[in-house]
C-alpha positions in Angstrom: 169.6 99.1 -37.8 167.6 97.5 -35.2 165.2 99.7 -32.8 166.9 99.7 -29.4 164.1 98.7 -26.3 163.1 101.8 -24.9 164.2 100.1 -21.5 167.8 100.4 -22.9 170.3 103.0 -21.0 171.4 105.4 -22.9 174.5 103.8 -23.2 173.1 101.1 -24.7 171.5 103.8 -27.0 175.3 105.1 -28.0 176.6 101.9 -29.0 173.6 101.1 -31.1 173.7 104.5 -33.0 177.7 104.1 -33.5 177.8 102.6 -36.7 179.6 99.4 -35.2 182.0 101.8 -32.6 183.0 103.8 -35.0 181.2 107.7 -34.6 181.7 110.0 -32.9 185.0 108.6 -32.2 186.0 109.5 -35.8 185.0 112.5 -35.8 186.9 113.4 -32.8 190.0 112.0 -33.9 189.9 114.9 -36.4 189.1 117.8 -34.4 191.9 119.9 -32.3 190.7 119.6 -28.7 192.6 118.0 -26.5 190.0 115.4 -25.3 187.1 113.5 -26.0 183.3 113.8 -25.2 182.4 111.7 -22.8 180.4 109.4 -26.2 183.5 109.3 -28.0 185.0 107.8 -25.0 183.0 105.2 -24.6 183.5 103.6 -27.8 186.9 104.5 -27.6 186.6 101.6 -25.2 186.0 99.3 -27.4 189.2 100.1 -28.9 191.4 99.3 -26.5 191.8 102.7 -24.7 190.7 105.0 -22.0 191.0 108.8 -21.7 192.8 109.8 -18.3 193.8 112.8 -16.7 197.1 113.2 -14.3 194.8 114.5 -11.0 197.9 115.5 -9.7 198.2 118.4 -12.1 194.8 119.5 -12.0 194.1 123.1 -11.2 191.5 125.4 -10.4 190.5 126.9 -13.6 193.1 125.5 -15.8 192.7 122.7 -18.7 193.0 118.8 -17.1 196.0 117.0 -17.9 194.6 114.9 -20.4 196.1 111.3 -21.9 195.3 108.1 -23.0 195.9 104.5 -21.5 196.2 101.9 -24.4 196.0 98.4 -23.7 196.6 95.6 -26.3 195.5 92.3 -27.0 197.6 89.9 -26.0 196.2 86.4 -26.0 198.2 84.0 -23.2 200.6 86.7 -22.9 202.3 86.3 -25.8 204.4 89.3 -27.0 206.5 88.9 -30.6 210.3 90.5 -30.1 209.9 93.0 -32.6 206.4 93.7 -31.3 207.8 94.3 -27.6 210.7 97.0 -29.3 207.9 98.7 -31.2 205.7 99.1 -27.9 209.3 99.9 -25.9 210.1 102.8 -28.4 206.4 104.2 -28.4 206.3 104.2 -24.8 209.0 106.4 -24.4 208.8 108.6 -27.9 204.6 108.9 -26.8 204.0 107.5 -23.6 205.2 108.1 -20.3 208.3 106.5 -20.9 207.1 103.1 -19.2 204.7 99.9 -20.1 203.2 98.3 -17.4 202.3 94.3 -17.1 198.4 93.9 -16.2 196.9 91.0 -14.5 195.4 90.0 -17.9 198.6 89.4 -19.4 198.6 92.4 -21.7 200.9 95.6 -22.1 199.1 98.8 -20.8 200.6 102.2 -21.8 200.0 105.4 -20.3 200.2 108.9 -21.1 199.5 109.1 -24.6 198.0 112.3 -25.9 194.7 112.4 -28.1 196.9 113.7 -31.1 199.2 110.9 -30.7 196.2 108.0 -30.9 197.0 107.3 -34.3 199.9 106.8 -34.2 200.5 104.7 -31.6 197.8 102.1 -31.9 198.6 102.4 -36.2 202.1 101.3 -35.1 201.2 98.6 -33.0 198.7 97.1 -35.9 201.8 97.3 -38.2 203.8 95.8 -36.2 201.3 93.1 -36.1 200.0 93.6 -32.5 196.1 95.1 -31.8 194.0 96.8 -29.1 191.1 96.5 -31.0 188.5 94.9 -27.8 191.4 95.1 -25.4 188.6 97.2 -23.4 184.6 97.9 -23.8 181.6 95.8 -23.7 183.1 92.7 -25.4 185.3 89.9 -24.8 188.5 91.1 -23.6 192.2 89.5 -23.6 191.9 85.5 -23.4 194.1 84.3 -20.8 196.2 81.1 -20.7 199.4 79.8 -19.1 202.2 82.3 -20.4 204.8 79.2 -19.7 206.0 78.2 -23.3 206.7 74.1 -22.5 206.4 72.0 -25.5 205.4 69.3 -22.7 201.9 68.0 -21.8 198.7 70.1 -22.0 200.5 73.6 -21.9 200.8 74.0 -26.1 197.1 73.1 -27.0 196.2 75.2 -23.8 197.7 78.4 -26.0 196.4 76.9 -28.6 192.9 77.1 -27.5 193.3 80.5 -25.6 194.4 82.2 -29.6 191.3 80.0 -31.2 188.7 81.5 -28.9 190.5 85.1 -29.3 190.0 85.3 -33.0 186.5 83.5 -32.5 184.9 86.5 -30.3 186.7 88.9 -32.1 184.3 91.5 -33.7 183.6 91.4 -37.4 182.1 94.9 -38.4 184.0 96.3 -35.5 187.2 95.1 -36.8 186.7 97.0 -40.0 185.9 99.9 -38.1 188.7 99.7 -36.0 190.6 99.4 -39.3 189.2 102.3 -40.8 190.0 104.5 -38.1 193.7 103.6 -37.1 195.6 102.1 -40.3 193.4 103.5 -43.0 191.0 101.1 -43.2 194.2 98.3 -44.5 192.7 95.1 -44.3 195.6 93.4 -44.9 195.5 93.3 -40.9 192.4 91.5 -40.2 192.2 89.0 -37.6 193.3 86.0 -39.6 191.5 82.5 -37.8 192.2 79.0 -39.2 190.2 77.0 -41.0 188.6 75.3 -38.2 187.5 78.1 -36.1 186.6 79.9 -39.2 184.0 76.9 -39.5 182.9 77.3 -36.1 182.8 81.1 -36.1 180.0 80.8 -39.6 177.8 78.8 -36.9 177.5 82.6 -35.4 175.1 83.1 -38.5 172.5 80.2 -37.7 170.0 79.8 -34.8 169.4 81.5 -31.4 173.6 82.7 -31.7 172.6 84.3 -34.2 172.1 88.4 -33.4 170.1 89.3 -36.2 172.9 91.8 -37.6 174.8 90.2 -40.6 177.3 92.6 -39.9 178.5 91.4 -36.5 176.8 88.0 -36.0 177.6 87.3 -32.1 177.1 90.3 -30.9 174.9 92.8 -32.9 175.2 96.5 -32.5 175.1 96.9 -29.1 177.7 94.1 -28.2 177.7 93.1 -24.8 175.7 94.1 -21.8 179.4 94.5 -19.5 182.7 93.2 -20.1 183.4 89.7 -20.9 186.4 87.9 -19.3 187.6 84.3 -20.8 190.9 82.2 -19.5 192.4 78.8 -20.5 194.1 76.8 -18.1 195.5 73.0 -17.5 194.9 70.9 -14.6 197.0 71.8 -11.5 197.4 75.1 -12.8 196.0 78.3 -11.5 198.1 80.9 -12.7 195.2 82.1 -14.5 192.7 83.5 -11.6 190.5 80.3 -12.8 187.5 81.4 -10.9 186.8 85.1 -11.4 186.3 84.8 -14.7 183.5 84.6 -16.7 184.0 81.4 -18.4 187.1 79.1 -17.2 188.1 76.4 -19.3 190.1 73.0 -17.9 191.9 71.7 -20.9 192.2 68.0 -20.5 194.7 66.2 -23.4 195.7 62.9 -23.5 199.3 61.6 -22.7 200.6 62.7 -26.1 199.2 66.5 -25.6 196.3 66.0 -28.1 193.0 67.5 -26.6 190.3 65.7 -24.9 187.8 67.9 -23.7 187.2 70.7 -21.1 185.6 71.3 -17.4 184.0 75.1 -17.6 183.2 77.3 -14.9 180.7 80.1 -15.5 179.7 83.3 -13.6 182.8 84.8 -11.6 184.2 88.7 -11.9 185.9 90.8 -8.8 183.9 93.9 -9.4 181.8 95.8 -6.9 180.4 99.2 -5.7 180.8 100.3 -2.2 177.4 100.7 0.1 175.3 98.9 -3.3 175.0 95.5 -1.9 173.6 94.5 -4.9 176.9 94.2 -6.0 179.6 91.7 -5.3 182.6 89.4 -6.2 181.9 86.3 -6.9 183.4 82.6 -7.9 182.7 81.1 -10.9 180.0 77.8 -10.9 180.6 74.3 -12.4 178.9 73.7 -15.6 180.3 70.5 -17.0 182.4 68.9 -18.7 182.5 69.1 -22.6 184.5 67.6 -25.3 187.0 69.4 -27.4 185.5 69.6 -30.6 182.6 71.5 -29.2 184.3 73.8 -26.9 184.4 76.8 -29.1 180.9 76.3 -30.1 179.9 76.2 -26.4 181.7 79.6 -26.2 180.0 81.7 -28.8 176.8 79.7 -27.6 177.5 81.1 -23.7 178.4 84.7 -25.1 174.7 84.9 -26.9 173.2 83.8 -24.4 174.2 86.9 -22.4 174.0 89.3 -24.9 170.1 88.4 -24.8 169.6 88.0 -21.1 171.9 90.4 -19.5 170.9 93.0 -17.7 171.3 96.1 -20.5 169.3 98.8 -17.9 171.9 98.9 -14.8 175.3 98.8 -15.9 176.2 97.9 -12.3 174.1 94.8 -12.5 175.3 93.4 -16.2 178.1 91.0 -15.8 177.0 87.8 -16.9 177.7 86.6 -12.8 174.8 88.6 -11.5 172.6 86.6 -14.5 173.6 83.6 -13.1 173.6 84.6 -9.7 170.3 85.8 -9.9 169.0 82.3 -11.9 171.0 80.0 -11.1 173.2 77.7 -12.8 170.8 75.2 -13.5 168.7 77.4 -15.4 171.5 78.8 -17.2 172.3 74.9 -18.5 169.3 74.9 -19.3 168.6 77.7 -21.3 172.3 77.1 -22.9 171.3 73.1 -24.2 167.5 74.4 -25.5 168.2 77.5 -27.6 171.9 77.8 -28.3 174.7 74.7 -27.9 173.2 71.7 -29.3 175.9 69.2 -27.6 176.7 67.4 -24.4 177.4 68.8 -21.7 178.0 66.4 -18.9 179.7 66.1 -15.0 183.3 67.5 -14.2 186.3 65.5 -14.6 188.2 65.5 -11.3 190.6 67.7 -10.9 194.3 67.5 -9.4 194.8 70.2 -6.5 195.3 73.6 -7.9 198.4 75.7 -7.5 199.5 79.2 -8.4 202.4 79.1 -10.9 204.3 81.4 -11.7 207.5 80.5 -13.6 209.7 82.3 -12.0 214.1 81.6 -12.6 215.0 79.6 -15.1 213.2 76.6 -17.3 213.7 74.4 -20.2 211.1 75.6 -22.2 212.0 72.7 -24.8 215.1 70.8 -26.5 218.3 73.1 -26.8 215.9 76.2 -25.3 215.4 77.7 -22.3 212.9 80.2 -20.5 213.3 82.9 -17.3 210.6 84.0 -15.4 211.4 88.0 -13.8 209.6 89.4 -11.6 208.2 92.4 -11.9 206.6 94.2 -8.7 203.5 95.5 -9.6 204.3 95.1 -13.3 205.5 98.3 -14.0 208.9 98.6 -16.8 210.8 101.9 -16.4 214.3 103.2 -16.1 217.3 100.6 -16.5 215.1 97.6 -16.3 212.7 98.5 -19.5 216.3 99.9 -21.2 217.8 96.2 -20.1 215.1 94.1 -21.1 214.9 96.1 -24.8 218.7 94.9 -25.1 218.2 91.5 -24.1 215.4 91.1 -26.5 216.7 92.6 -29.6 220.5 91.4 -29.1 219.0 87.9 -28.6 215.5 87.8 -30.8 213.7 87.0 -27.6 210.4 86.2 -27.2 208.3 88.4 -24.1 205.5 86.3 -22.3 203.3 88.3 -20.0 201.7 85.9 -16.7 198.4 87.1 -14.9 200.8 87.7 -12.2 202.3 90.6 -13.5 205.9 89.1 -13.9 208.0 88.5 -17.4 209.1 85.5 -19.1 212.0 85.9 -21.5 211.6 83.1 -23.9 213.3 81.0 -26.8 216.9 81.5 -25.1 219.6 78.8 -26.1 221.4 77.1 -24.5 224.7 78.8 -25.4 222.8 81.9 -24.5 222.1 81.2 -20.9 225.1 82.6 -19.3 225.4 85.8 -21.0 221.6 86.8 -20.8 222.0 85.1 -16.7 224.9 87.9 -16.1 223.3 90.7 -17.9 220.4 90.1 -15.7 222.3 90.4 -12.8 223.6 94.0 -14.0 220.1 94.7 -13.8 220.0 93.7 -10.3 218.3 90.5 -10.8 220.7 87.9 -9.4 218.1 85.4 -8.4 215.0 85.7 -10.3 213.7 82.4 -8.9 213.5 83.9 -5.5 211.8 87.5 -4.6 211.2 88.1 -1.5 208.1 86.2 -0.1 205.4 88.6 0.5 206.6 90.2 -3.5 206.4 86.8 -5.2 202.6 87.0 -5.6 201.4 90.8 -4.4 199.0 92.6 -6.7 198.0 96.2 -7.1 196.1 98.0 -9.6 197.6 101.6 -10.9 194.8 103.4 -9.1 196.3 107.3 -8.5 197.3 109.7 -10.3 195.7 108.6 -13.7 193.1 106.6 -12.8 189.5 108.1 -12.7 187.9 105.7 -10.0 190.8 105.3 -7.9 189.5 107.1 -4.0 193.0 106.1 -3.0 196.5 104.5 -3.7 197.8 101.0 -4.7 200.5 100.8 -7.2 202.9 103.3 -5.3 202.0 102.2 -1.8 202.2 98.5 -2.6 206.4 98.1 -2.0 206.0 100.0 1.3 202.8 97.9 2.4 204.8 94.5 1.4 207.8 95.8 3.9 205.9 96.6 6.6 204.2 93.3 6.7 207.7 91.7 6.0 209.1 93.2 8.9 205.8 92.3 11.2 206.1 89.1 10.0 209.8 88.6 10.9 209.5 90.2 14.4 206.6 87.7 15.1 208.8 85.3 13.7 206.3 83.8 11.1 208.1 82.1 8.5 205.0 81.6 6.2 204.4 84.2 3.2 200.9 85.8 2.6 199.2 86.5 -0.3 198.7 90.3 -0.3 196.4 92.9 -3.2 195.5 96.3 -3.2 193.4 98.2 -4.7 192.3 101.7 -5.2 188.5 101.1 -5.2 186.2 98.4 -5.5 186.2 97.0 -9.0 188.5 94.9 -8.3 191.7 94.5 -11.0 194.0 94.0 -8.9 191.5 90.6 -7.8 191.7 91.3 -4.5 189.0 89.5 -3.1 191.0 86.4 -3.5 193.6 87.4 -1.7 194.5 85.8 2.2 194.8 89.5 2.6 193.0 91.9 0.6 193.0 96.2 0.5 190.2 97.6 -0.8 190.4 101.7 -1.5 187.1 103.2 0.4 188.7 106.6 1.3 191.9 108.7 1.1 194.4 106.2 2.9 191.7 104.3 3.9 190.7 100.6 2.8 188.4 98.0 3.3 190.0 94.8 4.9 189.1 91.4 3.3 190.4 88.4 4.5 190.4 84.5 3.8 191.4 84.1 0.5 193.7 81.3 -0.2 197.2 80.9 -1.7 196.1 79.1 -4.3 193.1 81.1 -5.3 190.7 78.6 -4.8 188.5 80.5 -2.8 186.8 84.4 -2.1 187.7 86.3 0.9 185.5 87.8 3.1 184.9 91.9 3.8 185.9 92.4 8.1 186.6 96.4 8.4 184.7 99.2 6.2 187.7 101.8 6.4 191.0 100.9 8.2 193.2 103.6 7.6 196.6 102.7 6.4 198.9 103.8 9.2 197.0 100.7 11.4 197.5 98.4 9.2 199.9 96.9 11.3 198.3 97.1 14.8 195.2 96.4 13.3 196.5 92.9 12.1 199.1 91.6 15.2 196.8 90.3 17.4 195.0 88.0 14.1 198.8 87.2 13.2 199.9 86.3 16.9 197.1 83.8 17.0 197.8 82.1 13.4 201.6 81.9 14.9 200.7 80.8 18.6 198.2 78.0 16.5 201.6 76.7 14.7 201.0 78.3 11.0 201.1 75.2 10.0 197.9 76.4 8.0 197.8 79.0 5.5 196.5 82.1 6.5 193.5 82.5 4.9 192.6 79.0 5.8 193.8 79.9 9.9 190.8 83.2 9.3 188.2 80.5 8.0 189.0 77.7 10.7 189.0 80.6 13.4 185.8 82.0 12.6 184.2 85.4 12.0 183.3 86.3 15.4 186.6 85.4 16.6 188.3 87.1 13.9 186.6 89.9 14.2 187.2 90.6 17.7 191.1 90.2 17.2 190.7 92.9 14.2 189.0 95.0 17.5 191.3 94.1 19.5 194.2 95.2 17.3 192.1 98.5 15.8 192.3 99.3 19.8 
């Protein structure tokens, strides 16, 4: 096994000495306490879950409340029917009786308990599904449209997203992962095609190469931070294009086939309060690169930071800080001398971007239709989880996830359409194409009671937060909706620093206020107030909202904040604060 640098945290110490993220995870698994040690968490990571504990049930003295969040892998969203009623029944046999819709297009599931693991993420492999790098220091869930049209770019945009999945998977840490949760079966290997299991034996040659046979990319100690990777067509942001780390830009021709792809390097939403050394920040422009080298560029960009990212501060080892701190040029550099041998040349223009989100009903393709739900803050409980499970199993429906945290129901007929329309409406959704404004595009992140570095609420205050800003908004007679996220501290899932208006947790009801996002998430808003508590949220904001109304609103928001200015801005926010 290689010798770790001595400059290596001790974390970086821990993955290295893991046998591929496998000890002392294993171990643990077979011991009676009711949690893990803080090492076998950490690789736990790696395999798609995080230990938790319900804070609300702490108590002096007493044992915490411990659970596991699981999180799968989910590439574009895409859920298998029978895969959906396995998670569905596991949820409520072994969860917390509800599975919640992140902004990565994946199925989270709370409240599992450590001797329940097992069984739970054996069933989901089984079932065909996997969690295996749905969290940890590794590429996480490759994002895409979730929309299934059989028209234009969208199919070889999925297409792509489930190539580069199975291309950054993890090879030794597959068989690990196997070993620990389905008896080491590898009849449930990651299976690519032909072609990217070409490109993926280029991990073995040249400066992509780790120096561990075992896992080629990424060597024993895998990534310096998280790795975030989305697929997306022209026109269409539904994917958060810019916060992640790479963004591709599939370009096909008019009959669908693939052409190439613009890339964008270096974004990611998380931060640390009072450390100005860390930050959100957009992704850059690196080029423009044809299709038949696109997955090469991506196992070429993932080397490159797994040998220059920072591996001594975890707080300054996303791959945005290494470019930040370099620059982009350098980083294009570096990539066409040592590790991606083809052109990379200038971006394609782009059409203006929009936030999709497929909501009501679409043809998906001949004699099949698709509807879009929404689903505030992503969360599936009580009748509408029960409802959905019916409408999928009566009807072998497919379930598509979006980064939005809303539902597609897919591969409906059309003699279908009027049944599964009516039984929606028993669920109370009568007109899925239309949620109320503010809903239609509000984030939050789970943030209290189960998470560890929530300082405050999101999830639960989110409906009441949207309602008070509707209501403001009516009474000042503003007809134009906001884009509103919260979050419960400053890491950022919920994206919030795109937002027009964005919460930031940064004390017990209190939140930072960003501002100047845009509604199509084309560009980063902007910190005003440290800690506005929660109750002035609303006097805090009138006399910013008066002026955007008494200037016509013809302007969004966020672009009315950036045309006004930050002094002026700012003293509004004064103003209003009182």
């Amino acid at each position: 096994m290689p010798e770790v640098k001595p400059a290596a945290s001790k974390f970086e110490q821990l993955k290295a000495s893991s046998g591929h993220l496998k000890e002392p995870l294993l171990t643990e698994l077979g011991n009676d306490s009711l949690n893990f040690t803080e090492g076998a968490v950490q690789i736990l990571k790696f395999h798609g879950s995080y230990q938790q504990d319900n804070r609300e049930n702490r108590r002096k003295g007493a044992e915490k409340d411990w659970q596991m969040m699981l999180r799968l892998r989910n590439p574009g969203g895409r859920v298998p029917g029978p895969l959906f009623l396995a998670i569905d029944e596991l949820a409520d046999r072994l969860g917390n009786g509800s599975l919640r819709v992140t902004t990565r297009q994946a199925f989270q599931m709370h409240g599992v308990r450590k001797e329940n693991l097992k069984e739970v993420i054996g069933t989901i492999v089984r079932e065909l599904g996997s969690t295996l790098a749905a969290c940890g220091d590794i590429n996480r869930n490759v994002m895409a449209p979730a929309a299934p049209y059989d028209k234009g770019a969208y199919p070889a945009a999925r297409k792509l997203a489930d190539d580069i999945a199975d291309l950054l998977a993890p090879q030794a840490a597959e068989g690990s992962y196997l070993d620990l949760w389905v008896d080491g079966e590898l009849s449930y290997r990651i299976k690519p095609s032909t072609a990217v299991a070409k490109i993926k034996a280029l991990q073995q040659e040249g400066a992509v190469y780790s120096g561990d046979a075992a896992e080629p990319l990424y060597g024993d100690t895998y990534l310096p931070r998280k790795f975030k990777v989305a697929v997306t067509v022209p026109g269409d942001n539904s994917v958060d294009l810019l916060t992640q780390d790479i963004g591709l830009v599939l370009f096909c021709d008019p009959q669908g086939s693939p052409l190439g792809c613009n890339v964008y390097v270096g974004g990611g939403m998380g931060r640390t309060h009072n450390k100005e050394e860390t930050f959100a920040r957009t992704a850059d422009r690196l080029g423009y690169v044809a299709y038949g080298h696109v997955l090469e560029l991506l196992q070429a960009i993932v080397a490159l930071q797994r040998d220059h990212g920072d591996r001594e501060q975890r707080r300054h080892a996303r791959m945005k800080y290494l470019i930040h701190d370099r620059g982009v040029d350098w980083f294009r550099q570096e990539l066409q001398e040592r590790y991606f041998a083809h052109p990379i040349k200038g971006m394609r223009l782009e059409p203006k971007t929009k936030l999709e989100d497929y909501l009501g009903w679409h043809r998906q393709s001949r004699g099949l239709w698709f509807v879009g739900l929404p689903v505030l803050c992503g969360r599936l409980s009580g009748e509408l989880k029960s409802g959905l499970r019916r409408l999928v199993d009566t009807y072998k429906l497919e379930v598509r996830l979006t980064p939005n945290q809303d539902l597609l129901l897919c591969n409906i007929g059309t003699a279908q359409r009027s049944t599964i329309r009516a039984a929606l409406a028993e669920l109370g959704i009568n007109a899925p194409e239309a949620p109320a404004p503010l809903q239609r595009h509000a984030l939050a992140c789970p943030a209290l009671p189960l998470c560890g570095l929530a300082v405050t609420e999101a999830e639960r205050i989110l409906p009441s937060v949207l309602e008070r800003l509707e209501a403001q908004l009516q009474r000042l007679e503003i007809s134009r909706s906001v884009l509103v996220r919260i979050t419960g501290c400053p890491n950022g899932c919920a994206r919030p620093y795109m937002a027009e208006i964005g919460l930031v947790g940064s004390g017990v009801d209190q939140y930072q206020l960003w501002l100047g996002g845009t509604p199509n998430l084309s560009r980063i808003a902007e910190p005003y107030l440290e800690k506005m508590p929660l109750e002035d949220l609303e006097t805090t904001l009138e006399p910013l909202l008066k002026a955007w109304q008494c200037a016509g609103g013809r302007r969004s928001f966020g672009d009315f904040v950036v045309k006004s200015g930050r002094d002026t801005v700012q003293k509004l926010l004064e103003a209003g604060a009182g």
